[in-house]
C-alpha positions as CSV (number, residue, x, y, z in Angstrom):
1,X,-15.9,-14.3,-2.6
2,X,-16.7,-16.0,0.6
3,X,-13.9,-19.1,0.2
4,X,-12.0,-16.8,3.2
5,X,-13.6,-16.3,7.0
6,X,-13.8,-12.5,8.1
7,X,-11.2,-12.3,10.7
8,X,-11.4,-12.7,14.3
9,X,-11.3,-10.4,16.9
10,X,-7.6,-9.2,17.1
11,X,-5.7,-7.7,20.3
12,X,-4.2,-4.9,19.1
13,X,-2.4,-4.8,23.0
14,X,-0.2,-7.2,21.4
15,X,-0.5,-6.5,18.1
16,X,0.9,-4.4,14.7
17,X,-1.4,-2.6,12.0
18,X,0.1,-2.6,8.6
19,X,-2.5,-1.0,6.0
20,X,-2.7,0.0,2.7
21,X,-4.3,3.6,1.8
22,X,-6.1,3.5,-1.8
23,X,-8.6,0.8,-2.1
24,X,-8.5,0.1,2.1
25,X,-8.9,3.1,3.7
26,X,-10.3,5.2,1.0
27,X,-12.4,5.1,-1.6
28,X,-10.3,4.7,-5.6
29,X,-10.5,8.3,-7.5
30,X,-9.5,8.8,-11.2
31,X,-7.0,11.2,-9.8
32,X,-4.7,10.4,-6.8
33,X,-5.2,13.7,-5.5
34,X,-9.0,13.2,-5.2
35,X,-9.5,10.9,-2.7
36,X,-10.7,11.6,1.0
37,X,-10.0,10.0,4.0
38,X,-13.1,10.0,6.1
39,X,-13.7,11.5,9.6
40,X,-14.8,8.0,11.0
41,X,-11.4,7.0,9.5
42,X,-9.9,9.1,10.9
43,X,-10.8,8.5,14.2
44,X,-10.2,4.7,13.7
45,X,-6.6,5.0,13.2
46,X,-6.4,7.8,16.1
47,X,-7.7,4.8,18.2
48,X,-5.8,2.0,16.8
49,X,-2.4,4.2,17.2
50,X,-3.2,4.0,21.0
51,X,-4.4,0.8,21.5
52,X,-1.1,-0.4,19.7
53,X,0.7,2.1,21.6
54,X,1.9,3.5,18.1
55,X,2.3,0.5,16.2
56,X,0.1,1.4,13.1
57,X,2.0,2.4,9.6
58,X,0.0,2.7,6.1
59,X,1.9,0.8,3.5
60,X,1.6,2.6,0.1
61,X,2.7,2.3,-3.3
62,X,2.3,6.6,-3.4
63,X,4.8,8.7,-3.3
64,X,5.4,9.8,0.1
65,X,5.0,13.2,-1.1
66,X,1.3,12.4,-2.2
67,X,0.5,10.5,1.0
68,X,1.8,12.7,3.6
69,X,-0.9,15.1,2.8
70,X,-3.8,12.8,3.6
71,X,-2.6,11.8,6.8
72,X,-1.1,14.9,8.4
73,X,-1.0,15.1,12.1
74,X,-2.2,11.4,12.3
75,X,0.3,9.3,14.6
76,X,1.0,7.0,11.8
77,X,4.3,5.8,10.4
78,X,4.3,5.5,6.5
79,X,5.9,3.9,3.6
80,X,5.7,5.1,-0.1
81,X,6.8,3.9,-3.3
82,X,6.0,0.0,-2.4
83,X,8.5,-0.4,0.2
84,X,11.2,2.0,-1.2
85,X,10.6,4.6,1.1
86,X,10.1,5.0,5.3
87,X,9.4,7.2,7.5
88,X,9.4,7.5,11.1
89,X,8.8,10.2,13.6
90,X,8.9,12.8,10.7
91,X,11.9,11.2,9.3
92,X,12.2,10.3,5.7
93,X,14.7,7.7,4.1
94,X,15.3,6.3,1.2
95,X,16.3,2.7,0.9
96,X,19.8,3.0,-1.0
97,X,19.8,2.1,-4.5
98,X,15.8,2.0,-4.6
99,X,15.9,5.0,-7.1
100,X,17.9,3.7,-9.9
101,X,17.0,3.9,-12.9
102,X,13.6,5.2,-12.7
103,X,14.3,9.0,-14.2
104,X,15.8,7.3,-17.6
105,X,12.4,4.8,-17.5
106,X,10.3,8.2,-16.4
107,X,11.6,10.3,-19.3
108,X,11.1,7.4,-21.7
109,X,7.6,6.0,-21.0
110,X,6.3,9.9,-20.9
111,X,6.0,10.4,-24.8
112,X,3.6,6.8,-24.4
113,X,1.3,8.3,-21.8
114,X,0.7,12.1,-22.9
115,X,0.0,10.7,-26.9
116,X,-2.7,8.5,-25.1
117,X,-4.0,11.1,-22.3
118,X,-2.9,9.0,-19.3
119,X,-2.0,10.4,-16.4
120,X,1.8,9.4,-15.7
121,X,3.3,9.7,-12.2
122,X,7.0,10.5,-10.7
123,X,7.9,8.9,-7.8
124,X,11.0,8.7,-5.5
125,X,11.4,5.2,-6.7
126,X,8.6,4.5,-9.0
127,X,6.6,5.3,-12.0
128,X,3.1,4.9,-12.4
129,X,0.5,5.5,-15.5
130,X,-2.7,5.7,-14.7
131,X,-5.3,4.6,-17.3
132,X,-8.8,5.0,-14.8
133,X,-9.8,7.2,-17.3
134,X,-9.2,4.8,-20.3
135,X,-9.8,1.8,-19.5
136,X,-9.7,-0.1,-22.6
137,X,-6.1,0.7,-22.5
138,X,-5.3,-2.0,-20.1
139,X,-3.8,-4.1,-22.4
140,X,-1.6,-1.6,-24.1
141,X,-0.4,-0.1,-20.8
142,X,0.4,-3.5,-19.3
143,X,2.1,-4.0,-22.0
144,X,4.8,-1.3,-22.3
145,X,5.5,-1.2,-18.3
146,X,6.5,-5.2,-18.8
147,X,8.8,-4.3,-21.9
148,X,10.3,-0.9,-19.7
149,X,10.8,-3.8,-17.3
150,X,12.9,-5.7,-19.4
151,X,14.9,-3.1,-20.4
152,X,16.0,-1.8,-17.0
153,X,17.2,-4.8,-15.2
154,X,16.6,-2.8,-11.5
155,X,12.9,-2.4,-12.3
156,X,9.8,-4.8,-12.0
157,X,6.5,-4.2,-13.4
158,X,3.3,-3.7,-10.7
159,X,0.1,-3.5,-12.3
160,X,-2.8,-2.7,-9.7
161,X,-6.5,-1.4,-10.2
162,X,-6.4,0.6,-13.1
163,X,-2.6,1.8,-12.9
164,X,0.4,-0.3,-13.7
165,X,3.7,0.9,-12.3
166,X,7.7,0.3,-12.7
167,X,9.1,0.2,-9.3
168,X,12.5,-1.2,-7.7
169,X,12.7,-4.8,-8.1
170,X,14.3,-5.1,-4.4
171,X,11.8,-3.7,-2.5
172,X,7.9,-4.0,-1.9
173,X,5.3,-3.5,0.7
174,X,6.3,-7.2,2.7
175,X,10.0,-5.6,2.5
176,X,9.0,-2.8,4.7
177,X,6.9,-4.9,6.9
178,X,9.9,-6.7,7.9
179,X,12.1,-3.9,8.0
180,X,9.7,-1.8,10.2
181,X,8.6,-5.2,12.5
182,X,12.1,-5.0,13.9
183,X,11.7,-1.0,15.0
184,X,10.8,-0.5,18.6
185,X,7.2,0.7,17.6
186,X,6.4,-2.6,16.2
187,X,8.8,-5.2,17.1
188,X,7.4,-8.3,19.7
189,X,3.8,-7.2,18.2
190,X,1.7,-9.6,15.7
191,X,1.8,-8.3,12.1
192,X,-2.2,-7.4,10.8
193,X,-1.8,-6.9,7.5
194,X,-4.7,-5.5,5.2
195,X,-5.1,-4.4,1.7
196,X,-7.0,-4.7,-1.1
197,X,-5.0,-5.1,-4.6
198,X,-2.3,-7.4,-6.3
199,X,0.1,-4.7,-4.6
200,X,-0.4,-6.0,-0.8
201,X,-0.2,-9.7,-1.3
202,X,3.5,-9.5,-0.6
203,X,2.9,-7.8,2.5
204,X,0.3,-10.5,3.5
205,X,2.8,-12.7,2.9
206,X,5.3,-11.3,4.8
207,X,2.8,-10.7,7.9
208,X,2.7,-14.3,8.0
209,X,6.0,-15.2,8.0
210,X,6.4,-13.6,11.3
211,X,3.4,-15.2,12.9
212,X,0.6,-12.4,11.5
213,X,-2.1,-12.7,9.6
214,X,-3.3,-11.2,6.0
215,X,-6.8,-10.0,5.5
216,X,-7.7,-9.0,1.9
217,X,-10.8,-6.7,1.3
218,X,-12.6,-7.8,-2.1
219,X,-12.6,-10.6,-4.8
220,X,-9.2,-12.6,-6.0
221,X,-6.8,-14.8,-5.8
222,X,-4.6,-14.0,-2.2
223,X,-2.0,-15.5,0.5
224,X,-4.3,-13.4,3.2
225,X,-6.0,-15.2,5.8
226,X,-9.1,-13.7,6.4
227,X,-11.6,-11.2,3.9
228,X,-13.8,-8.5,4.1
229,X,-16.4,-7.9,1.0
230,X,-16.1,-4.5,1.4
231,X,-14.2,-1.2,2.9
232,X,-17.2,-0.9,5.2
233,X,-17.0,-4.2,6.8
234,X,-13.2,-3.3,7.7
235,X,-14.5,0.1,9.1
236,X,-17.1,-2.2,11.3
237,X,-14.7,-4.7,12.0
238,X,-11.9,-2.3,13.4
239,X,-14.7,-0.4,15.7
240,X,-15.7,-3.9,17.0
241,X,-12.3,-4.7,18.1
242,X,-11.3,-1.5,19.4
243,X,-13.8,-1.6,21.5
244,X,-12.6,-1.6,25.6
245,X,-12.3,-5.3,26.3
């Protein structure tokens, strides 16, 4: 747990947020619905949003539809579906082609999940089952998103804590960190990238391609730089450095 340094103080004058929402900024839930975004959270990214004069997004594999809701009236930019969609100032896109062939995958895998009682989720451009509530189904749900992978050659498999999803094999969360580093917001600002599950290494990845850094919260195997423990220490950690300096 401790092979990675927590991360030094960052400038966020001269410098990019790009953060993931389950697992980062709030607290898992069996349901996607259930989770809360804190007050002191809040707050954070109300001050981080001016200090990077409005460079913050939240990277999510959600469904824009499901993260909007959470984040209303925050001065955030977000992506959904693992880089698939982005919006800006209120305005929504979807990355061309990044829908294909999920409805035919959506209306196959939905027999699997409602014989088993998982809960099975429609994106824009992704699918994902849910097994929080089963958890000894890992193995079997793996399993069928890999082989629904192999059968619809635009889709690739994306197994995270407790959920494994088909999403579009073009685009992930380091594609819209490159994408959205070159919008005025963001551009000529070092990329902070931080996130928690298998879904956000490619994002750390991408962060430090451009000169950024990665900073993983929790155990396992990652291209980040830098790691926090816990949600907490971020929480700590982002207060510290928004400090006036």
């Amino acid at each position: 747990m401790h092979d990675l340094p927590a991360p030094p103080r960052v400038d966020w004058a001269r410098s990019a947020a790009y953060l993931d929402f389950d697992g980062t900024l709030v607290d898992l839930a069996p349901r996607p619905e259930d989770v809360r975004l804190g007050r002191d959270n809040v707050d954070l990214l109300r001050r981080l949003s001016v200090r990077c004069n409005g460079g913050v997004a939240i990277l999510s594999g959600r469904d824009l539809e499901s993260l909007r809701p959470h984040v209303k009236d925050l001065p955030v930019v977000l992506s959904g579906s693992h880089g698939a969609q982005i919006e800006i100032n209120g305005d929504p896109t979807l990355v061309p082609g990044a829908g294909a062939g999920i409805q035919d995958a959506f209306r196959r895998l939905t027999p699997f999940a409602n014989a088993r009682g998982l809960l099975i989720e429609r994106k824009a451009a992704a699918i994902a089952v849910h097994y929080r509530a089963h958890p000894e189904m890992e193995t079997e749900v793996r399993s069928k998103i890999e082989d629904m992978a192999t059968a619809h050659s635009g889709l690739k498999p994306v197994h995270g804590k407790m959920v494994s999803e088909l999403a579009s094999k073009d685009y992930n969360k380091g594609t819209a960190l490159i994408q959205l580093s070159n919008h005025p917001q963001f551009s000529n600002r070092t990329p902070v990238a931080i996130g928690d599950d298998t879904t956000d290494e490619d994002m750390f990845r991408a962060a430090r391609s451009i000169g950024g850094i990665g900073i993983k919260i929790g155990a396992g195997l990652t291209a980040a730089d830098y790691r926090f423990e816990t949600r907490a220490e971020l929480s700590d950690w982002l207060a510290e450095t928004l400090e006036v300096q």
